[in-house]
C-alpha positions in Angstrom: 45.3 63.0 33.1 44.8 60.0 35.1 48.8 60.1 37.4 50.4 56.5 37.4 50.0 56.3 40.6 46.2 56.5 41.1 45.7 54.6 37.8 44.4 50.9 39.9 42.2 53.4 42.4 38.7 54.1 41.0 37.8 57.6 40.2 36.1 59.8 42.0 32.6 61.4 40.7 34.5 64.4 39.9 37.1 63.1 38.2 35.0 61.3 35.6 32.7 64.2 35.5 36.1 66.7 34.6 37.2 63.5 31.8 33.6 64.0 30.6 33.4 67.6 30.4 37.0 67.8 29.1 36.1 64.8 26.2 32.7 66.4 25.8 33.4 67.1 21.9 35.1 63.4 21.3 32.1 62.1 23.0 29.4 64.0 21.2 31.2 63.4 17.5 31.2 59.7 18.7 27.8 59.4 19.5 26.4 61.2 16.6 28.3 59.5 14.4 27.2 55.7 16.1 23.3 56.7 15.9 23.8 58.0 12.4 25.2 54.5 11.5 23.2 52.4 13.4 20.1 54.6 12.7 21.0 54.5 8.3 21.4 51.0 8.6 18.0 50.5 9.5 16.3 52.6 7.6 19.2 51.3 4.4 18.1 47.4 5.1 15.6 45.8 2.7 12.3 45.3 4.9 11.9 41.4 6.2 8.1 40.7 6.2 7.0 37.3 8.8 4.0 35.7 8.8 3.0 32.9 11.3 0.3 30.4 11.3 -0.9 27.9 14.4 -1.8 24.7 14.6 -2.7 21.9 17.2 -1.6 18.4 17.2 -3.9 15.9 19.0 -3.1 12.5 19.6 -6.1 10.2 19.4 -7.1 6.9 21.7 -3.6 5.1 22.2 -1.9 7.6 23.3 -4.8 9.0 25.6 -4.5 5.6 26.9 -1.4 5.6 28.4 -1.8 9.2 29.4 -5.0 7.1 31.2 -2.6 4.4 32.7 -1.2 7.0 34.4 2.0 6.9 32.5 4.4 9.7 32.6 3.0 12.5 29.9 6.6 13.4 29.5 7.5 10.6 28.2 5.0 10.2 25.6 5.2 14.0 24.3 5.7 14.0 20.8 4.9 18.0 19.8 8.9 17.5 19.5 8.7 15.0 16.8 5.6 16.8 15.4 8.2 20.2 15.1 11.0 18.0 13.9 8.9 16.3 11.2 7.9 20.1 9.8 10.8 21.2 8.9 12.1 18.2 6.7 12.7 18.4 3.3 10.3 15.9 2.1 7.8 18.6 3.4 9.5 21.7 2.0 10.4 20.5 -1.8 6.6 20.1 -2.8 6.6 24.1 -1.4 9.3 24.9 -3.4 8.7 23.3 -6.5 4.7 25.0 -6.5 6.7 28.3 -5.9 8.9 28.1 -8.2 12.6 27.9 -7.0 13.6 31.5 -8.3 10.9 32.5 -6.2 13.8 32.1 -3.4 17.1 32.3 -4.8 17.9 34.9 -7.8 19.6 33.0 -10.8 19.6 36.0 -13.2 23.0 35.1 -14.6 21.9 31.5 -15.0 24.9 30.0 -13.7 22.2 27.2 -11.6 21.0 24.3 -12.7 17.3 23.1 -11.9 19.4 20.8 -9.2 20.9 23.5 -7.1 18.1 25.8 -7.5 16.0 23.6 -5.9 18.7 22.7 -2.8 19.5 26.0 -2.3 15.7 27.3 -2.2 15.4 24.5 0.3 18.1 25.3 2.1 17.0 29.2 2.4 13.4 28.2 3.7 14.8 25.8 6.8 17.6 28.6 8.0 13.9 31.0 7.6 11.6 29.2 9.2 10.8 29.3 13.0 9.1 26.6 14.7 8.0 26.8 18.2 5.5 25.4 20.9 3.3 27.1 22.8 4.0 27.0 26.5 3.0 23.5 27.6 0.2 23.5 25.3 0.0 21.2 21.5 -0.3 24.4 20.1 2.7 24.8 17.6 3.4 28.3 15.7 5.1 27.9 12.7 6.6 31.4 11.2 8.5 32.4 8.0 10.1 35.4 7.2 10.9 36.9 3.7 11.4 39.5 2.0 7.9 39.3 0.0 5.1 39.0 2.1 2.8 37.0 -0.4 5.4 34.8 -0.7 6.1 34.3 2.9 2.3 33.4 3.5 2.3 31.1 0.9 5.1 29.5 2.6 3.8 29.0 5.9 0.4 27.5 4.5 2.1 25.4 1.8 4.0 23.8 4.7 1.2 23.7 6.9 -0.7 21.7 4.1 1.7 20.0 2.9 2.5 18.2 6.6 -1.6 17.5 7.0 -0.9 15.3 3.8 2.2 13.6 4.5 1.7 13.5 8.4 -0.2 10.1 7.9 2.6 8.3 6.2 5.2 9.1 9.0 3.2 7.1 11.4 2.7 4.2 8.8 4.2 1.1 9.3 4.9 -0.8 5.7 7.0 -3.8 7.4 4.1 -6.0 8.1 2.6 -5.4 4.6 5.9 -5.8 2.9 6.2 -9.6 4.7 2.4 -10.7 4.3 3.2 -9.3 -0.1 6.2 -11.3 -0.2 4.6 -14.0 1.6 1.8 -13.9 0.2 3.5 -13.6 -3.3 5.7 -16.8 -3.0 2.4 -18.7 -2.2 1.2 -17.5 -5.2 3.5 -18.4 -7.1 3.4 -21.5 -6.1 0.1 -21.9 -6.6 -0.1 -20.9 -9.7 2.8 -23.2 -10.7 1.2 -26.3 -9.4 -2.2 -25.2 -11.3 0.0 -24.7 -14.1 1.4 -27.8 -14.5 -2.1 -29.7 -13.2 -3.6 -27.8 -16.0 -1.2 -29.0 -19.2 -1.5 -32.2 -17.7 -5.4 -32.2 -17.9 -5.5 -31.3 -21.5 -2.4 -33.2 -22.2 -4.2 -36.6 -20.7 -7.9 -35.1 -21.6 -8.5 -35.4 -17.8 -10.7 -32.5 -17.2 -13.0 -33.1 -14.3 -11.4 -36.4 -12.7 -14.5 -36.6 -10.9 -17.6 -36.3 -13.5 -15.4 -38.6 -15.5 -14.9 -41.1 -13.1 -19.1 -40.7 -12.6 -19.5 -41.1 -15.9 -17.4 -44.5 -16.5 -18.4 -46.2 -13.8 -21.8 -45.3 -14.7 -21.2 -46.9 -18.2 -19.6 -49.7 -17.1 -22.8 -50.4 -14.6 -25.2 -49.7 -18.1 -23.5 -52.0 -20.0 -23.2 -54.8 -17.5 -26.8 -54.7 -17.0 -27.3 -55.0 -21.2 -24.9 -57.4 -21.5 -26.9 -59.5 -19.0 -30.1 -59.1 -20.4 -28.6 -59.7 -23.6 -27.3 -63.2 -22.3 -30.6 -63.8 -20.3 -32.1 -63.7 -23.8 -29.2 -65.6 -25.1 -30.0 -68.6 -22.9 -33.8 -68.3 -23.3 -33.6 -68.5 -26.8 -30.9 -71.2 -26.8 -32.9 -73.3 -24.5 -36.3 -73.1 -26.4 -34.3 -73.5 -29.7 -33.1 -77.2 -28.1 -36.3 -77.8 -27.3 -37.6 -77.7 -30.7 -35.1 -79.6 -32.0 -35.6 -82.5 -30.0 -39.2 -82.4 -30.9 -38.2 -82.2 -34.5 -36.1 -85.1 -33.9 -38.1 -87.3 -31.6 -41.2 -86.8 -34.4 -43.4 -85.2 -31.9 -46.0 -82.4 -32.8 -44.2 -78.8 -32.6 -46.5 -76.4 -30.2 -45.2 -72.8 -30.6 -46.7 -71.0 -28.2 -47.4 -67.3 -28.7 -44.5 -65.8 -26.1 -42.5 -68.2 -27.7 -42.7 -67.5 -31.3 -40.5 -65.5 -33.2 -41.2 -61.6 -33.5 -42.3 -61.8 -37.0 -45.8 -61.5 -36.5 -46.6 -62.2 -39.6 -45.2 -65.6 -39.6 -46.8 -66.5 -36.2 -50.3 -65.3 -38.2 -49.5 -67.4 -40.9 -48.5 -70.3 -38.6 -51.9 -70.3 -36.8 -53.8 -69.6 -39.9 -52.2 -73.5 -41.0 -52.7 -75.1 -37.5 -56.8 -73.5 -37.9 -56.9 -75.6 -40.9 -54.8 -78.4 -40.5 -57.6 -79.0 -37.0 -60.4 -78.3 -39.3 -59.3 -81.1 -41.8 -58.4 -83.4 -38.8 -62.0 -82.7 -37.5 -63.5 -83.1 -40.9 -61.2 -86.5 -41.4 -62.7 -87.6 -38.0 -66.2 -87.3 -39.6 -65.9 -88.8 -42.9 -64.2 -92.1 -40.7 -67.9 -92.6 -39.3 -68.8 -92.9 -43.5 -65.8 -93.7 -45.4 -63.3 -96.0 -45.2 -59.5 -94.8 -46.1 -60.0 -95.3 -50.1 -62.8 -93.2 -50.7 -61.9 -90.8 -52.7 -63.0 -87.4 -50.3 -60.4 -89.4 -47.4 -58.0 -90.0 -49.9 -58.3 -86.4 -50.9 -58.7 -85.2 -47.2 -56.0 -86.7 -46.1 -53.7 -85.5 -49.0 -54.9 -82.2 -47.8 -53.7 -82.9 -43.8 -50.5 -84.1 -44.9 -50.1 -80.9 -47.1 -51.3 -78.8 -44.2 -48.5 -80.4 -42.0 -46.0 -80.2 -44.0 -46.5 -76.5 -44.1 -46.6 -76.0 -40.5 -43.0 -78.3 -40.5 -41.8 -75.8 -42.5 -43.2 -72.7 -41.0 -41.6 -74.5 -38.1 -38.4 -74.6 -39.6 -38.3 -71.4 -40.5 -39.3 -70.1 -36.9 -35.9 -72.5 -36.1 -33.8 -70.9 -38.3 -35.1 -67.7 -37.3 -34.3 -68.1 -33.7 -30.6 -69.6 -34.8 -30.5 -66.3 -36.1 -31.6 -64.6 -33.0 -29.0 -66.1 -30.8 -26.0 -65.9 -33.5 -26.9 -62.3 -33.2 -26.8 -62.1 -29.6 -23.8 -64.1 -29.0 -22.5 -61.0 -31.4 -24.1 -58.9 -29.3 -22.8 -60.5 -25.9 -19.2 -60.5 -27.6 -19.6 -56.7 -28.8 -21.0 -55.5 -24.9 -18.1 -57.9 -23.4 -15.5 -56.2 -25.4 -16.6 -52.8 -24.9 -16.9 -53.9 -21.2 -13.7 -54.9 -21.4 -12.1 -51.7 -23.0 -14.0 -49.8 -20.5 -12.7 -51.3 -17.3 -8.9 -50.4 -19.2 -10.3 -46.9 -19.7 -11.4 -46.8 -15.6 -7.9 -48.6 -15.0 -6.2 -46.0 -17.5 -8.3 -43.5 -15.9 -7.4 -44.4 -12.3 -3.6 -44.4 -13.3 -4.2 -40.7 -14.7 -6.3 -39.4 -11.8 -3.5 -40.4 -9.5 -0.5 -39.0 -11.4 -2.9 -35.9 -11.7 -3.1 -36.1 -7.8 0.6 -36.2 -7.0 0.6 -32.9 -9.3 -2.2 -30.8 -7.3 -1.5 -32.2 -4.6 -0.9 -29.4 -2.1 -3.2 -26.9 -4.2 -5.6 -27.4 -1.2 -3.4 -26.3 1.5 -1.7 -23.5 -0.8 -5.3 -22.1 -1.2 -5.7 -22.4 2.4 -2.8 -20.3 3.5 -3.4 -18.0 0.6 -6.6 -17.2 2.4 -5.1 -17.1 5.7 -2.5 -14.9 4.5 -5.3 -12.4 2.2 -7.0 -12.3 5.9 -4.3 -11.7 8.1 -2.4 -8.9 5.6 -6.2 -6.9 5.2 -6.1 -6.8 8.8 -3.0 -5.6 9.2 -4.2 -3.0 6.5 -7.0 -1.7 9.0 -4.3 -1.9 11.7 -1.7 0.2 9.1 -4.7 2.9 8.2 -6.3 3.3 12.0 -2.2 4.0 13.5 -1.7 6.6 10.1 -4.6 8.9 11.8 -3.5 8.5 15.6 -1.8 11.9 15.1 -4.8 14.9 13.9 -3.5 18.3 13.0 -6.4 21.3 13.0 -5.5 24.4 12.0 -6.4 27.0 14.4 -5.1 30.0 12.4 -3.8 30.4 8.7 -0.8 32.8 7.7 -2.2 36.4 6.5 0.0 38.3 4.2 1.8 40.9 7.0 1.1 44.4 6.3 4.0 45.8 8.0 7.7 44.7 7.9 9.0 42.4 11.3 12.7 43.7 10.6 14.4 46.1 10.8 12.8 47.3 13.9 13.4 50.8 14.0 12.7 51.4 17.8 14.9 48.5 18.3 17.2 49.9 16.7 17.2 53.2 18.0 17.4 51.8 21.5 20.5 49.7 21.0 22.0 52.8 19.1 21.7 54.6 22.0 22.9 52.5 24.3 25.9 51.6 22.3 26.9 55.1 21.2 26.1 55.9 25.2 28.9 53.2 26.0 31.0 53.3 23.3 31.7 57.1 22.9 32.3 56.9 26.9 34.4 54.5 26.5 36.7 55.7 23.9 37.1 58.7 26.1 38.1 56.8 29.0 40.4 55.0 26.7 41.9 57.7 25.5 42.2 59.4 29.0 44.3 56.5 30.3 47.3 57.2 27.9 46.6 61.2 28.0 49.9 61.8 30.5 49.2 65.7 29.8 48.4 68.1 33.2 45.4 70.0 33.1 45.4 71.0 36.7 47.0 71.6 40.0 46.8 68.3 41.2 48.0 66.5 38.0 51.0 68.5 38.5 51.6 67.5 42.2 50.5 64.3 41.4 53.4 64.1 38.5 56.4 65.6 40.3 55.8 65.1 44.1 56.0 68.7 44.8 53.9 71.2 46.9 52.8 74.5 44.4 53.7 77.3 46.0 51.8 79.7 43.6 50.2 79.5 40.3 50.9 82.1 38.0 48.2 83.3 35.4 49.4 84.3 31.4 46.9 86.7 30.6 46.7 88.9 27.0 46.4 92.7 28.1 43.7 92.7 25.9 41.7 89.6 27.4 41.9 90.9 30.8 38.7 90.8 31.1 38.3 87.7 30.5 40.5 86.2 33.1 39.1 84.0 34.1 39.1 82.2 30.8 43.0 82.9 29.6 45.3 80.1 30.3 47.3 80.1 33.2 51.1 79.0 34.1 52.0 76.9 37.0 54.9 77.9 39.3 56.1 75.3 41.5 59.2 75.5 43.9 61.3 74.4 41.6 60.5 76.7 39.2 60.7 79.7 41.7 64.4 78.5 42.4 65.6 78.4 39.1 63.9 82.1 38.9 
């Protein structure tokens, strides 16, 4: 008994070695009873397997280069992010899906759908998995524990693969390539519309290759210019000889038709000069029968028949080479007329053409420029491509060890176990003993008896069995205070 007055005053070594011997069954049964617990729970719990892999994050040249700059390392240390990034789901559903999902959470009675199978078995990796740095090094060691210890190395390399693959897209920045495609897009667009409509127009107004065409018109035009010249050159040649012979005709004179100026019948230019041989071979012949004959002799009569005969046929032959060259220039005043009207409808075709070439001009125009920033913009969003690609591999992950299937179980730890069972039967069976020793008001001893009434003992009186008197020492004894020896 601990006396109500001496309950705030610590105890004395004797007193809690007397509460310890007195309790010494209580405490015993207690701490038996604690280790047997603590001690069948660990041997009762389902073994927890962990496996743990390593890897090392380096950051490549722009981060070494502020590092370099002697900016603050602190400030740039992203192993954080790296851990962060780890456990996120986009990296953990891929795991769980090539795992299966029952793999994780048990769905005998089927009451899951594929949905929550998948979230919960999500869910159970993250609250599983441990994540840590190694002490100021970028060294991370990622751990998993399960209750199958395949399935928990599985895990760990899963996630560790599954992060080398998708670590590249974290760091990738789409926003630049999303403008320059929507730019670049709109442009096209554009572009194409313009071409579009240039296009129909073309085939619409058979204006294919403004340029060729226009070659090739002006080029006719020039051709039939130059024919249409010539042709009228030989217009006027012809015109001018044919009013040369007709004033000869008509003035009586002798026609000469020279060679270059006879008609391009060469038969009838043979034929002509075959008549002018004789007609001077008669004359010559007339000139010698003068010197012998007079006019009526019969060969001058006959002679002379025969010269007007021969002239007569070289009037007509004439004639003929008149009518001939009348025909010449009729048809090249046809001829003159026909180039001047196809002149003519050419220079409307260039004029028509001109007309087309610039309404096809206001259609395309801008195609140029379009084209120009469409190439700008190919340049500029390929770059930023190379830029995208070279900042997705800034960060490097090497794996420096893999997760082996564990061989023996990380919980329960028995030894563990046993330790905290003994501390906290140690403490706990103490403690209830002290507990109950508080409210025990019953008196064991002298001093629990002076300390309860205040008075001196004057005697203490043993009750002893005759037959235990040997053992005296170990019968029970009666105390006898003053007050009990005055009511005696």
């Amino acid at each position: 008994m601990i006396p109500y007055q001496y309950i705030d005053q610590p105890l004395s070594p004797f007193s809690f070695m007397a509460i310890l011997s007195r309790r010494f069954v209580l405490i015993l049964v207690l701490f038996v009873v604690i280790i047997a617990s603590v001690m069948g729970a660990a041997f009762l719990l389902p073994p927890v397997y962990k496996s743990t892999a390593k890897v090392m994050v380096n950051y490549e040249d722009e981060w070494q280069k502020l590092v370099n700059l002697g900016v603050s390392k602190s400030n740039y240390d992203l192993i954080g992010t790296e851990m962060t990034i780890i456990a996120t789901r986009s990296i953990i559903e891929p795991i769980v899906a090539e795992l299966k999902p029952e793999s994780f959470v048990d769905n005998a009675d089927g009451l899951l759908n594929a949905e929550q199978l998948q979230r919960l078995a999500v869910e159970q990796i993250l609250n599983a998995l441990e994540i840590e740095r190694e002490k100021e090094t970028n060294v991370v060691s990622i751990s998993y524990e399960g209750k199958n210890a395949q399935l928990a190395a599985n895990v760990v390399n899963g996630i560790i693969q599954q992060y080398i693959a998708q670590r590249p897209r974290f760091s990738r920045d789409d926003k630049a390539l999303e403008y320059f495609d929507k730019q670049i897009s709109d442009i096209r667009g554009r572009l194409d519309n313009l071409e579009s409509n240039s296009l129909l127009y073309k085939e619409t107004e058979n204006v294919l290759s403004p340029a060729r065409q226009s070659d090739i018109l002006v080029s006719n035009l020039a051709d039939y210019d130059r024919e249409l010249t010539r042709v009228r050159t030989d217009r006027i040649t012809k015109e001018s000889r044919l009013n040369v012979l007709r004033e000869r005709l008509r003035s009586g004179n002798e026609v000469v038709v020279a060679a270059m100026e006879s008609s391009n019948s060469l038969s009838k230019m043979e034929h002509l000069n075959q008549l002018r041989e004789r007609l001077t071979q008669l004359e010559s012949r007339q000139n010698g029968l003068k010197l012998k004959y007079t006019d009526k002799h019969p060969d001058m009569i006959a002679l002379n028949s025969d010269i007007k005969a021969a002239r007569e046929s070289i009037s007509r032959e004439v004639q003929i080479l008149i009518e001939g060259e009348e025909t010449d220039v009729r048809m090249l005043v046809l001829q003159e007329n026909q180039l001047a009207q196809r002149m003519n409808n050419l220079a409307a075709q260039i004029t028509d053409f001109s007309r087309k070439e610039y309404e096809l001009g206001k259609r395309t125009i801008g195609i140029e420029d379009l084209r120009v920033v469409l190439s700008m913009l190919l340049r500029q969003r390929e770059e930023a491509q190379l830029a995208a690609n070279k900042k997705e591999y800034l960060v490097q992950a090497r794996i420096l060890e893999d997760a082996e299937v564990p061989r023996k179980p990380a919980k329960p730890n028995k030894k563990l176990y046993a330790a905290v069972a003994l501390v906290l039967g140690s403490f706990f069976s103490v403690g209830i003993a002290l507990f109950i020793e508080y409210f025990d008001h019953s008196i064991y001893t002298v001093e629990d008896a002076m300390g309860s009434t205040g008075l001196n003992i004057l005697a203490v009186i043993s009750e002893a069995d005759p037959r235990q008197l040997s053992n005296r020492d170990q019968a029970p004894r009666r105390l006898m205070t003053e007050k009990d020896q005055v009511h005696s």
